[in-house]
C-alpha positions as CSV (number, residue, x, y, z in Angstrom):
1,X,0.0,0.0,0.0
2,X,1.6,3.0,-0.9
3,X,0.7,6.3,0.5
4,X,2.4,9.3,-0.8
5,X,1.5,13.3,-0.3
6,X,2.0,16.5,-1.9
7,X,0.9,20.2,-1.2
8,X,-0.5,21.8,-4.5
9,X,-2.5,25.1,-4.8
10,X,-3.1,25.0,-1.1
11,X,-4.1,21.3,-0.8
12,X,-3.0,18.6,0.9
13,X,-3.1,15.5,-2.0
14,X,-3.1,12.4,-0.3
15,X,-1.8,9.6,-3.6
16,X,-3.0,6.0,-2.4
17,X,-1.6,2.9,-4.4
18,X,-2.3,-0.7,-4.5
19,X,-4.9,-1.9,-2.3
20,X,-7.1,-0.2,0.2
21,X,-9.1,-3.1,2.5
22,X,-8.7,-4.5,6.3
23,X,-4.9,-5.4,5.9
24,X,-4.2,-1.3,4.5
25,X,-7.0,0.1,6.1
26,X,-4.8,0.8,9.5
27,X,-1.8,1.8,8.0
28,X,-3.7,4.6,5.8
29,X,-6.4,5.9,8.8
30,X,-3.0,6.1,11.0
31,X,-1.5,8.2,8.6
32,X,-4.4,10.4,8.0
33,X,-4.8,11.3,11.4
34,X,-1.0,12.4,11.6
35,X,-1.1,14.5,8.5
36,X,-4.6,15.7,10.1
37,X,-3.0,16.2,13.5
38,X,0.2,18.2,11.9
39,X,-2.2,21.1,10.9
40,X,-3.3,19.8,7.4
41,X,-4.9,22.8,4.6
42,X,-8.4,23.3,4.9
43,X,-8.9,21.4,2.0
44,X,-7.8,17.5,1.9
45,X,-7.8,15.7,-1.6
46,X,-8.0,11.8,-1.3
47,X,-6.9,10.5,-4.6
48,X,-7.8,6.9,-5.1
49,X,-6.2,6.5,-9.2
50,X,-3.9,4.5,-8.6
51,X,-6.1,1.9,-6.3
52,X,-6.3,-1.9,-7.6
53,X,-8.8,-2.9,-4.6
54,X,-11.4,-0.9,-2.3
55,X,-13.5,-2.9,0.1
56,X,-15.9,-2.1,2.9
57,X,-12.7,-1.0,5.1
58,X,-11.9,1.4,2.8
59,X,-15.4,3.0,2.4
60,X,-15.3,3.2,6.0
61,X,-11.8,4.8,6.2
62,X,-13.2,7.7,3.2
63,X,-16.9,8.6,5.6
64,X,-14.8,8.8,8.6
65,X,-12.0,11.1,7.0
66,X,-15.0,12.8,5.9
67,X,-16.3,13.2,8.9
68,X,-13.4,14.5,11.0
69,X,-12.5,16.9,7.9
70,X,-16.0,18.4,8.4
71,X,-15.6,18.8,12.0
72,X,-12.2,20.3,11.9
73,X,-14.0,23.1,9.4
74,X,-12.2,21.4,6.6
75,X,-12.7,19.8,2.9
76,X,-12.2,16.6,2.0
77,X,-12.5,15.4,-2.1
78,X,-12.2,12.3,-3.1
79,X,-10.6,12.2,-6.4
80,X,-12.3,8.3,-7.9
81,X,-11.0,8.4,-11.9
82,X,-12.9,6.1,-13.9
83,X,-11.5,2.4,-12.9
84,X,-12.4,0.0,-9.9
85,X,-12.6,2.4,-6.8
86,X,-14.9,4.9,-8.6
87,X,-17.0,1.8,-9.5
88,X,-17.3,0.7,-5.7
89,X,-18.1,3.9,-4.6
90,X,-20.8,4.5,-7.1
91,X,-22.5,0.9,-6.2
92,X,-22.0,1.7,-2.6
93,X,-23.5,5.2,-2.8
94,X,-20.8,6.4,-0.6
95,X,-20.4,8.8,-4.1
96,X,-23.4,10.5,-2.8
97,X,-22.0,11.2,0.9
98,X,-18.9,12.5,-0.3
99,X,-17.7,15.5,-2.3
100,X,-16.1,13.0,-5.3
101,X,-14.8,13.9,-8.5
102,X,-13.3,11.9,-11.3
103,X,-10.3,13.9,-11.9
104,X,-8.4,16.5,-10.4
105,X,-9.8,20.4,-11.9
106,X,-6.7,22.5,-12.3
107,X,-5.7,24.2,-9.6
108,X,-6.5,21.3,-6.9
């Protein structure tokens, strides 16, 4: 699981790779919270392109972030592209509870 971030245009990207379910799950949610707890922007973009695999864990992991961005006064966007985890979040609905887009719009 590969989770790799960048600042751009005042957002904090957060790149996942490979496989989000139970056995990444942890490792991802523990590194949200730090990059939440180190003063992240207002604006948090999740970006799930380069995902193989999303289970239930996963969807779980993306409310939750939600939720605490929200709380904290903040933005989360899930960025989906067009593959497998856009496909799980539209036949989950979680698409619906989240601010998702397929691509990053310039400037994010």
């Amino acid at each position: 699981m590969g989770v790799d971030t960048i600042r751009r245009d005042g957002a904090l990207c957060v790149e996942l790779s490979g496989e989000l379910d139970i056995g990444s799950a942890a490792q991802v949610e523990s590194r949200l919270l730090e990059l939440e707890d180190g003063g992240a922007s207002e604006r948090i973009v999740i970006d799930l392109r380069s995902l193989g695999f999303l289970d239930s864990s996963g969807l779980s992991l993306l409310i939750n972030a939600d939720r605490r961005a929200r709380a904290a006064g903040r933005r989360l966007t899930v960025v989906s592209g067009n593959g497998v985890p856009r496909r799980i979040l539209t036949t989950s609905g979680v698409d619906r509870l989240l601010d998702t887009v397929e691509d990053l719009e310039p400037g994010a």
